[in-house]
C-alpha positions in Angstrom: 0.0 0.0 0.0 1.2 3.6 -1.0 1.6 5.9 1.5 0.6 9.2 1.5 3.0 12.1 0.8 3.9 13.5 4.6 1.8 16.9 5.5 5.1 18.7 5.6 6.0 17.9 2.4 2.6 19.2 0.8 2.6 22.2 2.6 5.8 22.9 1.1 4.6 22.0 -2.5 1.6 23.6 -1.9 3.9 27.3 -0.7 6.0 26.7 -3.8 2.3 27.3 -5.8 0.6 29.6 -3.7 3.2 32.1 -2.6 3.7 33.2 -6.1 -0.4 33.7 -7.0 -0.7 35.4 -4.2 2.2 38.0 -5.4 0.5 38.4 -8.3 -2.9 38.9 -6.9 -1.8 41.5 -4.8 -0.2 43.0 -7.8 -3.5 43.4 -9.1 -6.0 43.6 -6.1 -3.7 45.1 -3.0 -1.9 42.6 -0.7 -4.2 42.7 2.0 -6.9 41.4 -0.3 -5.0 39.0 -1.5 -4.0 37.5 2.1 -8.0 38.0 2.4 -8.9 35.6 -0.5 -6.1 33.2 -0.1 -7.1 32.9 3.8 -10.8 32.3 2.9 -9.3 29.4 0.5 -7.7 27.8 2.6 -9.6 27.7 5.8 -12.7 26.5 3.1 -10.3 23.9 2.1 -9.9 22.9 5.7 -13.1 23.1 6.9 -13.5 20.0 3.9 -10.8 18.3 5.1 -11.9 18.1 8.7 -14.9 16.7 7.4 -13.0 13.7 6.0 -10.8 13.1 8.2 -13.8 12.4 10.7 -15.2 10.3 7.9 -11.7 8.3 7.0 -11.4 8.0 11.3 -14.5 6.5 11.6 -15.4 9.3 14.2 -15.2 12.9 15.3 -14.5 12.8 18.9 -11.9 13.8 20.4 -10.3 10.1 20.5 -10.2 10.6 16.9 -9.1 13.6 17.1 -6.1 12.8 18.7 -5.4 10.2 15.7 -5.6 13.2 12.9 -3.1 15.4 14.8 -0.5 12.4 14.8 -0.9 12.9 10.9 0.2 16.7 11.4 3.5 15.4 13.4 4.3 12.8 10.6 8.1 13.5 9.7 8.7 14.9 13.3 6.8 18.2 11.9 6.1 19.1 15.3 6.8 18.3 19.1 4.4 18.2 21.1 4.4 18.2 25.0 0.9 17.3 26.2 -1.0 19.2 28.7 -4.3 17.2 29.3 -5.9 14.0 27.9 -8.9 12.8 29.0 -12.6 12.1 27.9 -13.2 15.9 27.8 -9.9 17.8 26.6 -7.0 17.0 24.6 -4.3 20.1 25.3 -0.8 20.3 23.6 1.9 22.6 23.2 3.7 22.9 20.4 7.3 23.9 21.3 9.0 23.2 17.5 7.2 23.4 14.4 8.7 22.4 11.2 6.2 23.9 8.8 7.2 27.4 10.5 10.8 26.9 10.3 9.8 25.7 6.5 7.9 28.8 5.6 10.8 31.1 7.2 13.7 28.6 5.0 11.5 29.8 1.9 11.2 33.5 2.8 7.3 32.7 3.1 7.4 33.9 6.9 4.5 36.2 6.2 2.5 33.3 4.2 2.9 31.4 6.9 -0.2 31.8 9.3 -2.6 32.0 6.4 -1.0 28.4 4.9 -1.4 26.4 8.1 -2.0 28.0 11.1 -5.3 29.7 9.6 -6.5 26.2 8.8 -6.7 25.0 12.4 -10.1 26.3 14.0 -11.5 25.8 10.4 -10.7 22.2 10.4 -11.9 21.3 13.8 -15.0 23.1 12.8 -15.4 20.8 9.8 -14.4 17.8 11.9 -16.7 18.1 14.5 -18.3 22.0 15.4 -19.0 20.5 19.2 -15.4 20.5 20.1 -14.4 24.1 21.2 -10.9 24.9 19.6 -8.9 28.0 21.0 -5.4 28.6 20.3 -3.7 32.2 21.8 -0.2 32.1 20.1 2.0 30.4 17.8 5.4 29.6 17.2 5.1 30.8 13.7 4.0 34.5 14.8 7.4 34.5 17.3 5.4 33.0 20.6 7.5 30.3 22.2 4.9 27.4 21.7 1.5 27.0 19.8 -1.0 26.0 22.6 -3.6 24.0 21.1 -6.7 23.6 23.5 -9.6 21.4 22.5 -12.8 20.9 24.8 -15.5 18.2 23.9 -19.1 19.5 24.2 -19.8 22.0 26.0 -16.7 22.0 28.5 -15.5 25.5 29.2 -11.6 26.4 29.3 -10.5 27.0 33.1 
């Protein structure tokens, strides 16, 4: 059985394609319409893909949950250091993230939220809209970690 290509590795494809219609765009429409559309792309993009990964998992709880983000740290794309696991939370931390370091190694610092970190609350919203996603800084905007909280139901963040 094939594989599929690692998540790194398409978002990097995926920059090499973007970046540049999205210089030309702005060319043409102004670069913070550009960012605008592209953003509204890609988090449409990811709200579909949430939906199948819940259908490919066989779920959209947060057991399976946890089984799609060990997609996102294929390659060792990200290290994680996990805050809280149960039936009603899965909380991580991000402390190194590849596709950041990826988009800064391309010059595509700037790109970088709107590739991947924009797609986050519109995947878990896709995946299941009952898990409450918040996330307060990232790695790639110059925080020291990513912290990635996820609540089942109607759990509140303490």
């Amino acid at each position: 059985m094939m594989h599929p290509l690692p998540l790194l590795r398409r978002r990097e494809i995926e920059a090499g394609v973007i970046a540049p219609l999205v210089a030309v765009f702005a060319a043409e429409v102004g670069a913070d319409r550009a960012r605008e559309i592209a953003a509204g792309v890609i988090k449409e993009l990811a709200r579909q893909g949430g939906c199948a990964a819940a259908a490919v998992l066989g779920g959209n709880g947060l057991r399976e949950l946890k089984r799609a983000v060990e997609r996102w740290t294929d390659d060792d794309a990200l290290e994680l250091v996990v805050r809280r696991d149960d039936a009603e939370a899965f909380e991580f931390d991000v402390v190194r993230c590849r596709y950041a370091e990826m988009y800064r190694r391309l010059g595509l610092a700037d790109l970088g939220p709107v590739l991947s970190c924009n797609r986050d609350a519109a995947m878990i919203e896709g995946f299941n809209p009952a898990i409450a996603f918040t996330r307060t800084q990232t790695l790639m905007e110059g925080a020291t970690h990513c912290d990635f909280r996820y609540r089942s139901g109607s759990q509140t963040q303490d």
